[in-house]
C-alpha positions in Angstrom: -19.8 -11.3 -3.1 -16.1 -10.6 -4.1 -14.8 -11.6 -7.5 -10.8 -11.9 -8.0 -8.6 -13.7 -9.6 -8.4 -16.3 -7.0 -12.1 -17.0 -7.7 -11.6 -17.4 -11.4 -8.8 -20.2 -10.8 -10.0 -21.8 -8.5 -13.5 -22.2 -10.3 -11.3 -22.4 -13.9 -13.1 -20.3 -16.1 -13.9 -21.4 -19.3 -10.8 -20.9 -21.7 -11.1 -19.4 -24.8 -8.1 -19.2 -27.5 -6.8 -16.4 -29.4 -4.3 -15.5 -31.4 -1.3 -13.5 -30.0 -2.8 -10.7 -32.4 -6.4 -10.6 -31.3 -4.5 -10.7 -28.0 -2.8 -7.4 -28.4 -4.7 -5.7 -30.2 -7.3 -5.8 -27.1 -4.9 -4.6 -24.7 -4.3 -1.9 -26.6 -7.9 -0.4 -26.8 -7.7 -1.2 -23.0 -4.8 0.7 -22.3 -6.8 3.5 -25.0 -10.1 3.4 -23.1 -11.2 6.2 -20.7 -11.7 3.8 -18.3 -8.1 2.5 -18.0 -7.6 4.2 -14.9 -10.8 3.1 -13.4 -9.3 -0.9 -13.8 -7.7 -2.8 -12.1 -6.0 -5.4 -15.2 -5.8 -8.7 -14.1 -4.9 -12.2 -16.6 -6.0 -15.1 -15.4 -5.0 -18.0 -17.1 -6.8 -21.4 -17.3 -5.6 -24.5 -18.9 -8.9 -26.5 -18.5 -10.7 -25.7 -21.9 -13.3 -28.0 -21.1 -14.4 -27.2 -17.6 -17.2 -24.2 -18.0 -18.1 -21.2 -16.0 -20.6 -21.7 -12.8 -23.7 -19.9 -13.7 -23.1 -17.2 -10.7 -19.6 -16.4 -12.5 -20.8 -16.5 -16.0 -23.6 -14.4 -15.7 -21.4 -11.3 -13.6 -19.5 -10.6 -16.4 -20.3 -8.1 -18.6 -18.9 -8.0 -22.1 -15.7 -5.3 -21.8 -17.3 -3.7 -25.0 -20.3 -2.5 -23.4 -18.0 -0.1 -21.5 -15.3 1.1 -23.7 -16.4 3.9 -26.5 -15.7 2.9 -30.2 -15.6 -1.1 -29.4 -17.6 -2.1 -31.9 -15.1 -4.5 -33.4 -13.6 -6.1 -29.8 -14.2 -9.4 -29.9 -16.5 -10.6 -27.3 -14.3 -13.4 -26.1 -11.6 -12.7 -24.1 -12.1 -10.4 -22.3 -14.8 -9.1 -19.6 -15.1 -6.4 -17.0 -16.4 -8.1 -13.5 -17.9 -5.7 -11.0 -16.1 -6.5 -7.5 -18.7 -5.6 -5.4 -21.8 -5.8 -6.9 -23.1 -8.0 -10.1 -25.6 -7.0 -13.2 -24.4 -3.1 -12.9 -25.4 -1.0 -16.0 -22.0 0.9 -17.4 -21.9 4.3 -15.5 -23.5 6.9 -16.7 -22.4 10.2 -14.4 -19.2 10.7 -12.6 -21.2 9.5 -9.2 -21.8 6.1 -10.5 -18.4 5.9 -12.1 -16.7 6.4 -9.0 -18.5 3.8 -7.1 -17.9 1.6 -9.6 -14.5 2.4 -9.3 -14.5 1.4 -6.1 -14.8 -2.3 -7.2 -13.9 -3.4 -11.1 -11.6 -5.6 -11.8 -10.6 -6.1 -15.9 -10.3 -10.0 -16.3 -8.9 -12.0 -19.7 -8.4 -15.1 -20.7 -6.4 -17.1 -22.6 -4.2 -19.8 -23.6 -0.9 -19.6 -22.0 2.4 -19.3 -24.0 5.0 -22.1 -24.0 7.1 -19.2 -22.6 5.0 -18.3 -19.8 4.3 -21.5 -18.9 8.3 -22.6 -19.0 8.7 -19.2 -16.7 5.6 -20.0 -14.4 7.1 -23.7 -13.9 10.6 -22.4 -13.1 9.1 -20.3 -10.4 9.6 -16.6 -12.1 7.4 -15.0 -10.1 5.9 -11.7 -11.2 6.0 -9.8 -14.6 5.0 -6.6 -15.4 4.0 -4.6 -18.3 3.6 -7.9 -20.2 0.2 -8.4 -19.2 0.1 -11.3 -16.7 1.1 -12.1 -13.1 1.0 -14.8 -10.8 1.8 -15.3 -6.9 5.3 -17.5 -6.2 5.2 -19.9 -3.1 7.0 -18.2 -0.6 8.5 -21.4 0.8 8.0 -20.9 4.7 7.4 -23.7 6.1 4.6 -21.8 7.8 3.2 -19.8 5.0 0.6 -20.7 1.9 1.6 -19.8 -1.2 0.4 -16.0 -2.1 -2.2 -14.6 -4.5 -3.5 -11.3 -5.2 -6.0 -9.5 -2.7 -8.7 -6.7 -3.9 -8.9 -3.7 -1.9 -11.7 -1.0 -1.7 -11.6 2.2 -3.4 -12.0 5.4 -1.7 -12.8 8.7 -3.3 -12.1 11.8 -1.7 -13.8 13.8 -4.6 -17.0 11.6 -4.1 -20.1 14.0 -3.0 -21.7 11.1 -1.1 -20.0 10.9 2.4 -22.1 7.4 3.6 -20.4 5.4 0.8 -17.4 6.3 1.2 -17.9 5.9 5.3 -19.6 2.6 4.1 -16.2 1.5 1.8 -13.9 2.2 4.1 -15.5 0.5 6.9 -15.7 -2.7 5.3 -12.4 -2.1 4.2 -10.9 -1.6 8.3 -13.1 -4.8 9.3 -12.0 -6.7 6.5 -8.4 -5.9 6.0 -6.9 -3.0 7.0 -6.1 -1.6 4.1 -7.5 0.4 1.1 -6.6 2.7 -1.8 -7.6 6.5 -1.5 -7.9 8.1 -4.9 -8.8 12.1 -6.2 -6.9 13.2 -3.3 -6.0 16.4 -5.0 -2.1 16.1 -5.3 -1.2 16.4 -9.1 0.2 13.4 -10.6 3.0 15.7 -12.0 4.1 17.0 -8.3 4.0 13.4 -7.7 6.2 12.7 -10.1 8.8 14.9 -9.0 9.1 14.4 -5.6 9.4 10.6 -6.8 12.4 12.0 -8.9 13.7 13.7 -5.8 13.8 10.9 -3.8 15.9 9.0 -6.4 18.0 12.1 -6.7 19.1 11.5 -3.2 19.2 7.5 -3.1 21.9 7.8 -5.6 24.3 10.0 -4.1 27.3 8.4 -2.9 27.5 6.4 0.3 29.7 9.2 1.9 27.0 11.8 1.3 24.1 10.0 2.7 26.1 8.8 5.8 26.7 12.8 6.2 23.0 12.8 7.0 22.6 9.4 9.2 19.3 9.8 11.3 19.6 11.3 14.6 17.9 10.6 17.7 15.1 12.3 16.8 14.9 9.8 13.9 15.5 12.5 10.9 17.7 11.6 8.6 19.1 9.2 6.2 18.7 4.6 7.3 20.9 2.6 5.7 20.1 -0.8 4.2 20.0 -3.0 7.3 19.1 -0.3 9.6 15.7 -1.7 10.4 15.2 -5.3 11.6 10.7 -5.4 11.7 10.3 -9.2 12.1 13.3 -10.4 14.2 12.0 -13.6 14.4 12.1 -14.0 10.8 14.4 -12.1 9.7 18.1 -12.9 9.4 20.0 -9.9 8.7 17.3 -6.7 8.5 15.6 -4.9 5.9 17.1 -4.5 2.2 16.2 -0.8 2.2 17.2 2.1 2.7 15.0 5.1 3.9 15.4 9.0 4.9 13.1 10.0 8.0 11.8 13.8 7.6 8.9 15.1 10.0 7.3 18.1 11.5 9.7 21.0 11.1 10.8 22.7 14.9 13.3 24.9 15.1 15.7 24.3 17.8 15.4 27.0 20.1 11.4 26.5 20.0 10.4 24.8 23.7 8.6 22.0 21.7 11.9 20.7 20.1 12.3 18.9 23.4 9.7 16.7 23.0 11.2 13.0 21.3 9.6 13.7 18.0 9.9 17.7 17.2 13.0 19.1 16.4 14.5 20.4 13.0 15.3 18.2 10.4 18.4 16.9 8.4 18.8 18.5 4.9 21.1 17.8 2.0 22.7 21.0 0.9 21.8 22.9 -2.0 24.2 22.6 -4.0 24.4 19.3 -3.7 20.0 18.8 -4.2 18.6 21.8 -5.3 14.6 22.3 -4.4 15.0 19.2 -2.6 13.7 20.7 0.8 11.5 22.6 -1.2 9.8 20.2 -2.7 9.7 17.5 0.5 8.0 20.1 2.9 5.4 20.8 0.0 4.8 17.3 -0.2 4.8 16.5 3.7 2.0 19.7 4.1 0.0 17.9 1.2 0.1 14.7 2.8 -0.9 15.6 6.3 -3.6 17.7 4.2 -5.3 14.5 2.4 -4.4 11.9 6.2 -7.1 15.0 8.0 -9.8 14.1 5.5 -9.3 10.5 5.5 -9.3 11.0 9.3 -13.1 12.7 9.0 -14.3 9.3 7.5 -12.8 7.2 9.6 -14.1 9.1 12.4 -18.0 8.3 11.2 -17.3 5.3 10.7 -16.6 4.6 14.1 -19.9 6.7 15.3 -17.7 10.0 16.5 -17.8 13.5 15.0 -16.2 13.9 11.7 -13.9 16.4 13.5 -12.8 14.0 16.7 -9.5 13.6 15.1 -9.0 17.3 14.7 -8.8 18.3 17.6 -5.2 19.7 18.6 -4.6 16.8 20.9 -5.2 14.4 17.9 -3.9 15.5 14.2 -4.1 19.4 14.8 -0.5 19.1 16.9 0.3 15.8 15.1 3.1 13.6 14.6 3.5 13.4 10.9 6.9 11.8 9.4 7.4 11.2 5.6 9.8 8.4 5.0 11.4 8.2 1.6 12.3 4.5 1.0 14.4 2.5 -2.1 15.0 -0.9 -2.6 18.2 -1.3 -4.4 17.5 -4.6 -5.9 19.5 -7.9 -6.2 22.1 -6.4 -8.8 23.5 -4.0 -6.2 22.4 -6.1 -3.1 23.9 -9.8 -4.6 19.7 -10.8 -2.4 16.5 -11.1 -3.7 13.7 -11.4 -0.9 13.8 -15.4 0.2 10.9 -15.6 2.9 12.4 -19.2 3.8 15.3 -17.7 4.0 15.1 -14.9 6.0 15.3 -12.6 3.0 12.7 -9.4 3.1 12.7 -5.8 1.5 10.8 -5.2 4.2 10.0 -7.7 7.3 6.7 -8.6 8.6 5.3 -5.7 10.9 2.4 -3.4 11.3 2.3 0.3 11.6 2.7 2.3 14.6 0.3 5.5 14.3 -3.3 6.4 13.3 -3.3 5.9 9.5 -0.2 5.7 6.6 -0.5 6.8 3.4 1.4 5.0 0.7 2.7 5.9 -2.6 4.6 3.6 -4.7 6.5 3.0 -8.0 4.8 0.4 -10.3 7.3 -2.6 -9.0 5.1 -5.0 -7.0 5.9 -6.1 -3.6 3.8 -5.0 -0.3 2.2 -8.3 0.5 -0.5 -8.0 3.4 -1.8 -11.4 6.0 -5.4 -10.3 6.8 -5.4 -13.2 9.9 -1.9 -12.8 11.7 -2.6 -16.0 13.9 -3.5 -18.1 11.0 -1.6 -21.3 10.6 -0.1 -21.3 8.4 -0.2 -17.6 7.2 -1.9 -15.8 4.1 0.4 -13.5 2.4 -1.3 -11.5 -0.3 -0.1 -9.0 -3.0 -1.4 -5.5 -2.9 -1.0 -4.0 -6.9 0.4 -0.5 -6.9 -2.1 2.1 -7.9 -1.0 4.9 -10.4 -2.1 8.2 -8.7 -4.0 7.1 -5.6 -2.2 6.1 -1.9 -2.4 2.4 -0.7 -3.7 3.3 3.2 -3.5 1.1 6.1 -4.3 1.5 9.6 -2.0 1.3 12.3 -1.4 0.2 15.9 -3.3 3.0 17.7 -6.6 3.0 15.5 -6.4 -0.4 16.7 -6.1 0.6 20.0 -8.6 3.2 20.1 -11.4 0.8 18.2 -10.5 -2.0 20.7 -9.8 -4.0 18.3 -12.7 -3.4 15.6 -10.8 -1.8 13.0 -7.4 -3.8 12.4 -3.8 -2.9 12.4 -2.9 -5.9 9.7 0.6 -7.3 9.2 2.0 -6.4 6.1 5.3 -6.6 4.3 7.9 -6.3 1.3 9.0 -9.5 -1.0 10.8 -8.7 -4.2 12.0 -10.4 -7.0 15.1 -8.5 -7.3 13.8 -5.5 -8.9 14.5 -1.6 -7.9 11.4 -0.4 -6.2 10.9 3.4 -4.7 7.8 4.1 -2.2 7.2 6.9 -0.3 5.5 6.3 3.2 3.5 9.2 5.0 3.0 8.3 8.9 0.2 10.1 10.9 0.0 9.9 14.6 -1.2 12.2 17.3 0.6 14.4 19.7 3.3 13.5 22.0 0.4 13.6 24.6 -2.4 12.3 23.6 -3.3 9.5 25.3 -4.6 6.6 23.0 -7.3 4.6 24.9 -10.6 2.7 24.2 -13.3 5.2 22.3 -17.1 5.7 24.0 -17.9 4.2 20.8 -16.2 0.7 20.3 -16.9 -0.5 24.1 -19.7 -2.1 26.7 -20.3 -4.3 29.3 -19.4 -7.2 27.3 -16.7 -5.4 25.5 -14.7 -3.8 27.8 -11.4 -2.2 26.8 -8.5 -5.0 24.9 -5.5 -2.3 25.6 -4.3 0.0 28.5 -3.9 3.7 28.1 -0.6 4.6 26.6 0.4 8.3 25.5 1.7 8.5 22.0 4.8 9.5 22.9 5.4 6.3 25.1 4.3 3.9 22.3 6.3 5.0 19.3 9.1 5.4 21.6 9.4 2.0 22.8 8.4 0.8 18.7 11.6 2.6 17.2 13.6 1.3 20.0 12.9 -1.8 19.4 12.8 -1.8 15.4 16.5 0.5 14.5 20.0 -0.2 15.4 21.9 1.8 17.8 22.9 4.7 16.7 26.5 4.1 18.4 27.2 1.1 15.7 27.8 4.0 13.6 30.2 6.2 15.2 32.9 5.2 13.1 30.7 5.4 10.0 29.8 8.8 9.7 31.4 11.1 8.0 
């Protein structure tokens, strides 16, 4: 059984007052504990004060200061820690149980809601952050329910048990598509900077970006409106702007010929010092962390944990970090309108094997589990400080005939900034990217032709990026 905030509204737990003291006071030895980091911190606020708890709900919760050192003096009301996956866990008590049970806790409060937040919640404010409380805003399509917040699984790439993590993520692919990898060995500080980096380059001038406008081996710098994912949908394009940077071939090397191998486009140094530096450190440490994600997905579809190391696969691979900024509605004059036609980032799903995302703390990737559902589900996925949101992509999707799921997923913001920093893995030019042994039979025969790699993503950036000719008289 899954517990999220969803669940708690719609079955309106029991609401308990206290004082905007009590209140912050508690968040604070939250935001103290040792298990901050572990949580996911979600307010849900009730208004029903006289509607209790079903039984099933009441009894999950387990009083927050069971689990938090030196909590003597929380107050047991108002807030609990609900175990995601599993009900009536004891608190961990070895780093093996505390990282399964990070793998589904979500921190819940409640409490009565502010004439403030209520005024803002009524005038459709959408999200907040760092105050402690969040809802989903309708997003006005016609076709579209209103959004909500989805939970996602928790991988651990430092977790000595291989099955649960084979077990997570699998129930992760059939579910949604998507999960977060944490403990994937890439320091939080090195993070950090090539984060800074990116914004180093983002706020160059025009001029100097356009000096780098991606080639036709798609390396380089996109400008806002480059991109157009959801046609359909969208009006204009996409309200970002991004900066392609993949496998390093020199030019005179035979392989540069290939669609997706060549050198890349580099800012100067004098302009960004350490820049290249810093992106081909991060771009090795990425592929690094995709490879061992790629060994669990691989036995969880009944292969060899090394089927997607192979040179065919990931051991010739195509592997493009994308640096990506949403300016915001102060430098824009748009904030994402679905109804409108409005995105940061229009509906679409990924092209390759896996992508790794790493984001800033704005919120904004929404995910629809059920693409042909009418009318569609569009769900938040929260940012997670140090770990990648991962989602699979066309080809897994492909190659499992359908079994694991490449899900649609997009941007809506509220007008804020927002950085991310996308990590794309796909196979060789050559591979071809058919049904596995594994995922077909007699009564299950193969969804999806055989397609090489090359062929696919081809015909996907085609189809997604303007013509490079509408910018001959733009670059410098």
């Amino acid at each position: 059984m899954r517990l999220d905030s969803d669940d708690i509204n719609q079955h309106q737990q029991k609401h308990i007052k206290c004082s905007k003291a009590d209140h912050t006071n508690a968040q604070r030895k939250i935001n103290r504990s040792p298990y901050r980091e572990e949580s996911r911190i979600v307010f849900s606020w009730s208004r029903d004060p006289g509607r209790p708890q079903p039984p099933e709900i009441a009894s999950a919760f387990v009083p927050l200061a069971n689990l938090l050192p030196n909590s003597t003096n929380l107050e047991p009301p108002p807030l609990y820690i609900a175990p995601r996956r599993q009900f009536g866990d004891p608190p961990a008590t070895s780093d093996s149980e505390r990282i399964q049970q990070r793998s589904r806790v979500t921190v819940y409060a409640s409490g009565h809601e502010s004439g403030r937040r209520r005024a803002a919640r009524k005038s459709g404010a959408g999200s907040r952050r760092g105050s402690g409380w969040w809802w989903g805003k309708r997003s006005g399509g016609g076709m579209e329910s209103s959004t909500s917040r989805t939970s996602l699984n928790c991988i651990s790439l430092a977790d000595p048990d291989i099955q649960r993590s084979v077990a997570l993520l699998k129930q992760a692919c059939l579910d949604s598509g998507f999960f977060y990898v944490l403990d994937h060995g890439i320091s939080q500080e090195f993070m950090d900077e090539v984060f800074a980096e990116s914004k180093k380059f983002f706020e160059l001038p025009n001029s100097e970006k356009m000096k780098l406008l991606r080639n036709e081996k798609n390396r380089g710098y996109t400008p806002v409106l480059d991109e157009i994912l959801d046609p359909e949908n969208q009006v204009n394009g996409d309200y970002k702007e991004g900066y392609y940077i993949g496998v390093e071939v020199p030019a005179d090397d035979p392989q540069s010929n290939k669609p997706f191998y060549g050198p890349n486009q580099w800012p100067s140094e004098e302009v960004l010092p350490k820049w290249r530096e810093v992106m081909e450190q991060y771009h090795r440490e990425a592929l690094r962390v995709a490879k061992s994600v790629a060994r669990i997905i691989a036995l969880a579809l009944n292969l060899d944990a090394d089927f997607f190391d192979r040179p065919e696969m990931l051991g010739d691979s195509i592997a493009t970090l994308r640096l990506l900024h949403y300016e915001g509605g102060q430098k824009t004059g748009q904030v994402s309108n679905p109804s409108k036609g409005v995105y940061g980032a229009g509906a679409h799903s990924d092209y390759g094997l896996i992508t790794l995302l790493a984001t800033d703390d704005v919120v904004g990737l929404q995910i629809c589990k059920d693409r042909n559902a009418q009318p569609q589900v569009w769900e938040y996925v929260a940012p997670v400080k140090g770990g990648f949101i991962v989602n699979l992509g066309d080809m897994l999707e492909r190659w499992s005939n359908s079994i694991f799921r490449s899900t649609l997923h997009r941007v809506v913001l509220d007008g804020q900034e927002r950085y991310s920093i996308a990590f794309f893995v796909e196979p060789s030019h050559d591979c071809v990217v058919e049904c596995l042994p594994t995922c077909k039979s007699e009564t299950n025969p193969p969804k999806f032709p055989p397609i090489t790699c090359s062929a696919y993503l081809s015909q996907r950036y085609k189809d997604t990026h303007a013509d490079l000719s509408t910018y001959s008289d733009g670059k410098a």
